[in-house]
N, C-alpha and C positions, 0 to 999 in steps of 0.2 A: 431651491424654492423656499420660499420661505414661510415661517409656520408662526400661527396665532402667540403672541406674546403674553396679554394680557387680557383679563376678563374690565369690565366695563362699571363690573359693581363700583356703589361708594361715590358717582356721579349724577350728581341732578338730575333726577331723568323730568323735571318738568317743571321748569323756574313758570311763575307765571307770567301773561304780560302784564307788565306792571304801570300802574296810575301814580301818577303824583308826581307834581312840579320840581324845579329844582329850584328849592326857597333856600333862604338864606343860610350858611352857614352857623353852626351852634358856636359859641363860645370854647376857644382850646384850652384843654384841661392841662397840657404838656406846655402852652404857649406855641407850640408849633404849628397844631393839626388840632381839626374839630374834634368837638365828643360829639358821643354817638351814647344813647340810653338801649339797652337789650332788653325785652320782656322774656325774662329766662325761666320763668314761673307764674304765667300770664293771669294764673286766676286760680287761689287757695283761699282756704280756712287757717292754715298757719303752714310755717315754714323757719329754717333754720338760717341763721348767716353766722360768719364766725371769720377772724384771722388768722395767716400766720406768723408770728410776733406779736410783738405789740400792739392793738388796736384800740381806738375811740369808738361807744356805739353814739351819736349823736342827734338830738331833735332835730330833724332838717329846717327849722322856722326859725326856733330860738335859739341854734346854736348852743344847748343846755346839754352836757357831757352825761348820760343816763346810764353807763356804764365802760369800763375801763379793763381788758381784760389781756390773757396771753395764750396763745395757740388754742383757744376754743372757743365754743359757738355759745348764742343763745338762741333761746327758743320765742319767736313772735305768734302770736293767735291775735284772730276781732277780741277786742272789748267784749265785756259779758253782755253788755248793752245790746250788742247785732247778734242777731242771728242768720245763719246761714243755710238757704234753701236750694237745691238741687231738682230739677226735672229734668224731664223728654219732653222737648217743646220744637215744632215742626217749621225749620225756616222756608219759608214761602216765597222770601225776594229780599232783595237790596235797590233800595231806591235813592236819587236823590234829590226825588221831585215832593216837597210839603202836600203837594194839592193828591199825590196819588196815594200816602199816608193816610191823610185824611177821609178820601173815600173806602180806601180798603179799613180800614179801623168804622169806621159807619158802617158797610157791610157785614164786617164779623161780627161786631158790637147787636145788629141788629138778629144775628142768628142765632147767637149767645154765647159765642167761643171765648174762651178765655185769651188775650192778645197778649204781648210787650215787644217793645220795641226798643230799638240797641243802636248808641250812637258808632255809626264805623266809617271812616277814613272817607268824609266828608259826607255822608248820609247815612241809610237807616238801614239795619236789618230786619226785618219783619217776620215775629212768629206768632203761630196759633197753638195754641191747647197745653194744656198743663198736668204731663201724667207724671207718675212716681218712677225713680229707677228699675222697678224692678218691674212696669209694664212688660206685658209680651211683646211682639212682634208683630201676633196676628192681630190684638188688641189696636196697636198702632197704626197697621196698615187699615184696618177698616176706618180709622179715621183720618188717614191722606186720602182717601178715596173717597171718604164723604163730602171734603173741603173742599177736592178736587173736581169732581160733579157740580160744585155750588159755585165753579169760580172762584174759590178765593186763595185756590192755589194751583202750579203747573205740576206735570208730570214729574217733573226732575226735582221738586220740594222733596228736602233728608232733612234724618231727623239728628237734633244735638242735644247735648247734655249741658242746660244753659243755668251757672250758679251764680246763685245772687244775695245780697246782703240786706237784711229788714233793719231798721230802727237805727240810734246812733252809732254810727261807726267809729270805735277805741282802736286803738293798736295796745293788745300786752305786752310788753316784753320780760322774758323769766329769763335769769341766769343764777343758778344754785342756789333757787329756792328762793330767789329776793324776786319780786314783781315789780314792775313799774307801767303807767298809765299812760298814754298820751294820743290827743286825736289828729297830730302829726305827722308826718313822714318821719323813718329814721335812717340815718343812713351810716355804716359801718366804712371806716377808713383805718386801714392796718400798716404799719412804719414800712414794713417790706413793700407795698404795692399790691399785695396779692388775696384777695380775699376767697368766702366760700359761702355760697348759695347750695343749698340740701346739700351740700357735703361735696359737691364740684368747685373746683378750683378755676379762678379767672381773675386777672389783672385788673386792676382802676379799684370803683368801692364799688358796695354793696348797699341796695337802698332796697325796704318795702314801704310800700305806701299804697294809696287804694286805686283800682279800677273804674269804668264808669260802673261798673257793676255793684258797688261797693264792695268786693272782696276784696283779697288781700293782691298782690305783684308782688314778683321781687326780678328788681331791675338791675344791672351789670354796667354801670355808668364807667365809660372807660373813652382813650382816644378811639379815634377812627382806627388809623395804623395800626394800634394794638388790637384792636379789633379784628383788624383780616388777619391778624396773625393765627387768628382760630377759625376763618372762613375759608380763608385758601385753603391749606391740606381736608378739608372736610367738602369744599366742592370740589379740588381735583386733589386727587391723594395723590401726595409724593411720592408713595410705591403704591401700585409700578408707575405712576406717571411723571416722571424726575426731571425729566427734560426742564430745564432751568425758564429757557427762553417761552412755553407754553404755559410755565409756572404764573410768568412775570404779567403775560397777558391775562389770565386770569385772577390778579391779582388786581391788576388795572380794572377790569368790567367790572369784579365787585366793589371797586373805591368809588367807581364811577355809579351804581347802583345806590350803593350804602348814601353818595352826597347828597344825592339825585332826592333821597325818597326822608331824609333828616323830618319829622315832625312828621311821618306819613299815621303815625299810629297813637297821636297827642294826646287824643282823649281817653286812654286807657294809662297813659303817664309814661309813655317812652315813646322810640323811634320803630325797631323794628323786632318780627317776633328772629327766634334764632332756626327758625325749619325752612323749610320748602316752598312758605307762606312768602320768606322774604329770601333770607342765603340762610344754609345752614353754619350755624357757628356752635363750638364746640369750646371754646374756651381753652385755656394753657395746658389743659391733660392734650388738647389736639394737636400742638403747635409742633415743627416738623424744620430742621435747618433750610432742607432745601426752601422749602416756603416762606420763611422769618426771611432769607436773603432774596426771593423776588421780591417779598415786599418791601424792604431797606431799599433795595436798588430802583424801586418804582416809584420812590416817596413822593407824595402828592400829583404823579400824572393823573388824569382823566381824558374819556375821550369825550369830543365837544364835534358838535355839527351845529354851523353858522351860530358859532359863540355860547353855545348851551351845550348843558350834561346829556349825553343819550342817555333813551332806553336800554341799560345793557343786557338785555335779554340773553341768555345761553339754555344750551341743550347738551347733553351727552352725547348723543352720535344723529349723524344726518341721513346716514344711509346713503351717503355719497353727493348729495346735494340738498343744501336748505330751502329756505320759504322765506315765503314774502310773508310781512305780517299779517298783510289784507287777506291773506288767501288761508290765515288760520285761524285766526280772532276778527268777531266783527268791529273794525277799525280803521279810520282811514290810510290810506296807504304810507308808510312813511319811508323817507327816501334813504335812509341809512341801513335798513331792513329790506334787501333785496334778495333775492333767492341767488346764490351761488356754489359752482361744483365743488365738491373738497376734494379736487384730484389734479395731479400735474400738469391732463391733458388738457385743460382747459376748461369755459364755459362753454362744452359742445352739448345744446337741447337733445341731441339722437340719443343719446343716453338715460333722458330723464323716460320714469313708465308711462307713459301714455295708457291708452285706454286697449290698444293692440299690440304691443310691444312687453318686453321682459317673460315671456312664458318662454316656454323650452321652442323656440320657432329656428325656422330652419339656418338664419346669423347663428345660432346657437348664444345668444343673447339671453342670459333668465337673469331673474330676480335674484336668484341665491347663489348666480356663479360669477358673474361679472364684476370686474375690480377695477380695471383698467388705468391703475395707479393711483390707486384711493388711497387718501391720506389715512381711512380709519380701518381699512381693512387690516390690518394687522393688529390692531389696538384693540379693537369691540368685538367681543362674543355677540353684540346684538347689530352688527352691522348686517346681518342677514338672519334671520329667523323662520319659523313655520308653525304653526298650531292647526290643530283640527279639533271639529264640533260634532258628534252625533247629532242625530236629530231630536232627542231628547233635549241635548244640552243649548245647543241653539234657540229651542221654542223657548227654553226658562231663560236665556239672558235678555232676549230679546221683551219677551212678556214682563220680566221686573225690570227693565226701563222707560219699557212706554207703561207701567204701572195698570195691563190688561194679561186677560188670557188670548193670545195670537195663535193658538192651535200648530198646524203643522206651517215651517215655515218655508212657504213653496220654491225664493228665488230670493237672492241679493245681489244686489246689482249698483254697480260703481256709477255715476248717473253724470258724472261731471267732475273732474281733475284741475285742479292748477297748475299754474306753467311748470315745479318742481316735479309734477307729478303725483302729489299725495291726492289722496281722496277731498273732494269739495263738495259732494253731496251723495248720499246711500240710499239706496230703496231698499226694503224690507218687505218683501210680497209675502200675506201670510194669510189662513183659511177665513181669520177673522178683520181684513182690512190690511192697507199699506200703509205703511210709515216711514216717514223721511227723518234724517239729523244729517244737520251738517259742519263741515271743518273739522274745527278739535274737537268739536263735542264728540264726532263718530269714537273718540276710541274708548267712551263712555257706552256708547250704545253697543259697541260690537267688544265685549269686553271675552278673552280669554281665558280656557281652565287653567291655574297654574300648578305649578308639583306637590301643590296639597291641596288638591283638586278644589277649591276654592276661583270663583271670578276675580279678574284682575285686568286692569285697564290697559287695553290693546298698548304697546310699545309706541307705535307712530301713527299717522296716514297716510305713509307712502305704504301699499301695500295693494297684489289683487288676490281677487276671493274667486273660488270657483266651487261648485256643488262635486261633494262627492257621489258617484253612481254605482249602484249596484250592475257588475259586469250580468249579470245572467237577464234581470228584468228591468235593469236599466232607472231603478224607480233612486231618487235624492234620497240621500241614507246618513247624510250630514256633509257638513264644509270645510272646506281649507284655506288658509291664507298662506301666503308666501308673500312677507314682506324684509324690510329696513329701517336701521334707526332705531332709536329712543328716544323721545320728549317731543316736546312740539315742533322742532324743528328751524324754530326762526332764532337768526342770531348768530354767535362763536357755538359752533360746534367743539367741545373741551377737547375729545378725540382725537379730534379734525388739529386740532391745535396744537395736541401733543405729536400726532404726525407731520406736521409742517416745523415742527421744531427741531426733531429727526431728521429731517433733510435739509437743515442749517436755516432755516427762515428764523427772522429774530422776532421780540413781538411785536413791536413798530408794523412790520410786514404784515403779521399773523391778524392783529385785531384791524388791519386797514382791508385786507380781504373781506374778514367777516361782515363789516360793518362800512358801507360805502360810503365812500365820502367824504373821512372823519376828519377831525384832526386827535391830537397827540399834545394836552396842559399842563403845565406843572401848577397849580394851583396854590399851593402852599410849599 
């Protein structure tokens, strides 16, 4: 028999679906392969860059050499001119309609709330109110509730910490005590290749320059190529995940990702951030043999459906079978994004949970036992999981996302499934009214205690929920879930991939499963 290998940590557990075209290729810094700009310090009041060797810090306009240095940093801050303001300001929507800006900015305007608005990745993010950091919570909450009674916001409006820069925007630069001015970009270029942002280490230069926010960035301007050489091992870690051939495939999705989305983040002065937002990258502290050599060996594949970059969407584990995009995100259906099993046996539907199927029934089929030569069941600790909720804990998850008191919460109920199985829409029957979510949003709404008794966002949608009963009077004393997976589900399962590499599939094989259709580019 064989026994669990590996934990699953250190895996995307929730790439998002991602927007944005596959526009034109950026100019190659190597001559070979595009660059790619990192927002590795999306938004400061200062920050450090530095070489090691020899380095130029230079005006990025005038090409004016502002300092000259060897194996260390200088220090950038705003000009004394700007000043830098910090609040709790309540994002309310992302729109990228002029005309619904417009009315919503007349409505608040009309009520008196303090607005701003934020260009992002082809429209608008929209906030209200303007409190100090050091507001309360309850402070806060009484004023999502107010905005939210008046319309001018939804239940699911959080709040952020949005910094921004007054008056003309300088760049300082100090280096031992010498200052220098300029309302430029600078960008730091070191003879070795290797530069350092707040004291991390990363390939290509190092540039700050301003946001739309008028604060400070500091950007990671490097090839593509070099680039995954800090994404691959940091979205599939080469220990334990070594398998060369699952490497190579996840190497391919994020080149295909990273091409796909070049310019997705323009107006803030780069390409993409380095989290969960876009791929996680980690820069040359992250870099790993096994991964430097899938991505050598991949150099400029992509995968293409009828002559375009896909979406390469991935997840950490599937729980035995992925999703359709339609059936996670509201979006139309797309045809390389089809739900498929990660198991040898096949695409057999008898497998997937239905709405009566996977409990302890008399096949002996459950949710937490069945494998049936699942590519990730040896690989994921979350390939099968379980949480439960008192009935205490239930009413407060449940009440701070529909942003009410729901009292006791009578019945949850799975109301309608997708063809993979995961939940597509939840009833929430409670003393004070019903409430629905659906898709991915459910594992927002039904979020789990984790081991530091803190909420935390349900693992997947494949999952069923049953009330726990008091044996003696039988009264709901709180619930259970027994489900599968991590992330949303649609996509390359990473697991799934380290599994099928395990039993000799190459990644040609591996990314043509997950993603129907494809083809296999060498682009550069």
């Amino acid at each position: 028999m064989k026994v669990l290998k590996y934990v699953a940590a250190g895996l995307m557990a929730c790439t998002l679906f991602f927007h944005g075209a596959g526009g034109q290729f950026a100019s190659a810094q190597t001559g070979e392969d595009p660059t790619i700009r990192i927002g590795i310090v999306p938004s400061v009041g200062s920050l450090t860059i530095g070489g090691q060797g020899a380095f130029e810090l230079i005006d990025k306009y005038t090409s004016e050499v502002l300092f000259t240095g060897m194996d260390e940093e200088v220090f950038v801050e705003l000009g004394s001119a700007a000043t830098v303001q910090s609040h709790y300001r309540l994002q309310v929507a992302f729109t990228t309609s002029q005309a619904y800006v417009d009315d919503w900015l007349r409505r608040a305007h009309a009520e008196g709330y303090p607005t701003y608005t934020e260009d992002y990745n082809g429209g608008w993010r929209l906030y209200l109110g303007e409190f100090p950091a050091d507001a309360s919570f309850t402070v806060r909450t009484a004023f999502k509730e107010e905005v939210v009674a008046k319309g001018l916001a939804a239940s699911d409006a959080f709040w952020k910490v949005v910094t921004i820069a007054e008056g003309e925007t300088q760049l300082k630069v100090t280096k031992n005590g010498e200052e220098k001015e300029t309302a430029h970009p600078v960008q730091l270029v070191a003879s070795s290749g290797f530069v350092k942002i707040n004291g991390q280490t990363y390939r290509g230069l190092a540039e700050v320059g301003f946001n739309s926010s008028g604060t400070l960035v500091g950007i990671n301007q490097l090839s593509v190529e070099q680039y995954l050489y800090g994404v691959v091992p940091r979205e599939l870690p080469p220990v334990p995940y070594g398998e060369v051939e699952a490497q190579k495939a996840q190497a391919i999705a994020a080149r295909t990702y990273a091409l796909s989305n070049l310019g997705k983040r323009s107006a803030d002065g780069y390409d993409l951030l380095p989290t969960t937002s876009d791929q996680v990258y980690g820069g040359y502290s992250a870099e790993h043999p096994i991964s430097n050599e899938a991505v050598d060996e991949t150099k400029g594949i992509v995968a293409t459906y009828e002559g375009k970059l896909i979406t390469a969407v991935y997840h950490s584990t599937s729980g035995g079978f992925t999703a359709n995009n339609d059936d996670v995100w509201t979006s139309d259906a797309t045809p390389y994004l089809r739900a498929k099993h990660v198991a040898q046996k096949g695409n057999d539907l008898k497998y997937v949970p239905a709405l009566d199927i996977y409990k302890n029934s008399d096949e002996g089929e459950s949710l937490r036992e069945v494998k049936m030569g699942d590519f990730e069941a040896d690989w994921s600790k979350y390939y099968r999981w379980h949480f439960e909720w008192t009935a205490e804990e239930i009413s407060e998850i449940v009440g701070s996302y529909f942003n009410t008191e729901v009292g006791q919460v009578l019945e949850i109920n799975v109301t309608e499934r997708s063809s993979s199985g995961r939940a597509a829409e939840i009833e929430f029957v409670t003393e004070n009214g019903t409430f629905y979510e659906y898709k991915d949003r459910i594992r927002w709404a039904l979020q789990y205690i984790n081991a530091n008794g803190a909420p935390a966002v349900l693992l997947s949608t494949l999952f069923i929920i049953e009330p726990i009963k008091d044996e003696e009077t039988e009264e709901t004393i709180g619930y259970k879930v027994d489900g599968g997976g991590w992330g949303h589900g649609v996509g390359m399962s990473q697991v799934g991939a380290v599994g099928m590499a395990e039993k000799g599939y190459t990644y040609d094989v591996i990314l043509k499963h997950f993603y129907t259709g494809i083809d296999l580019e060498t682009r550069y």
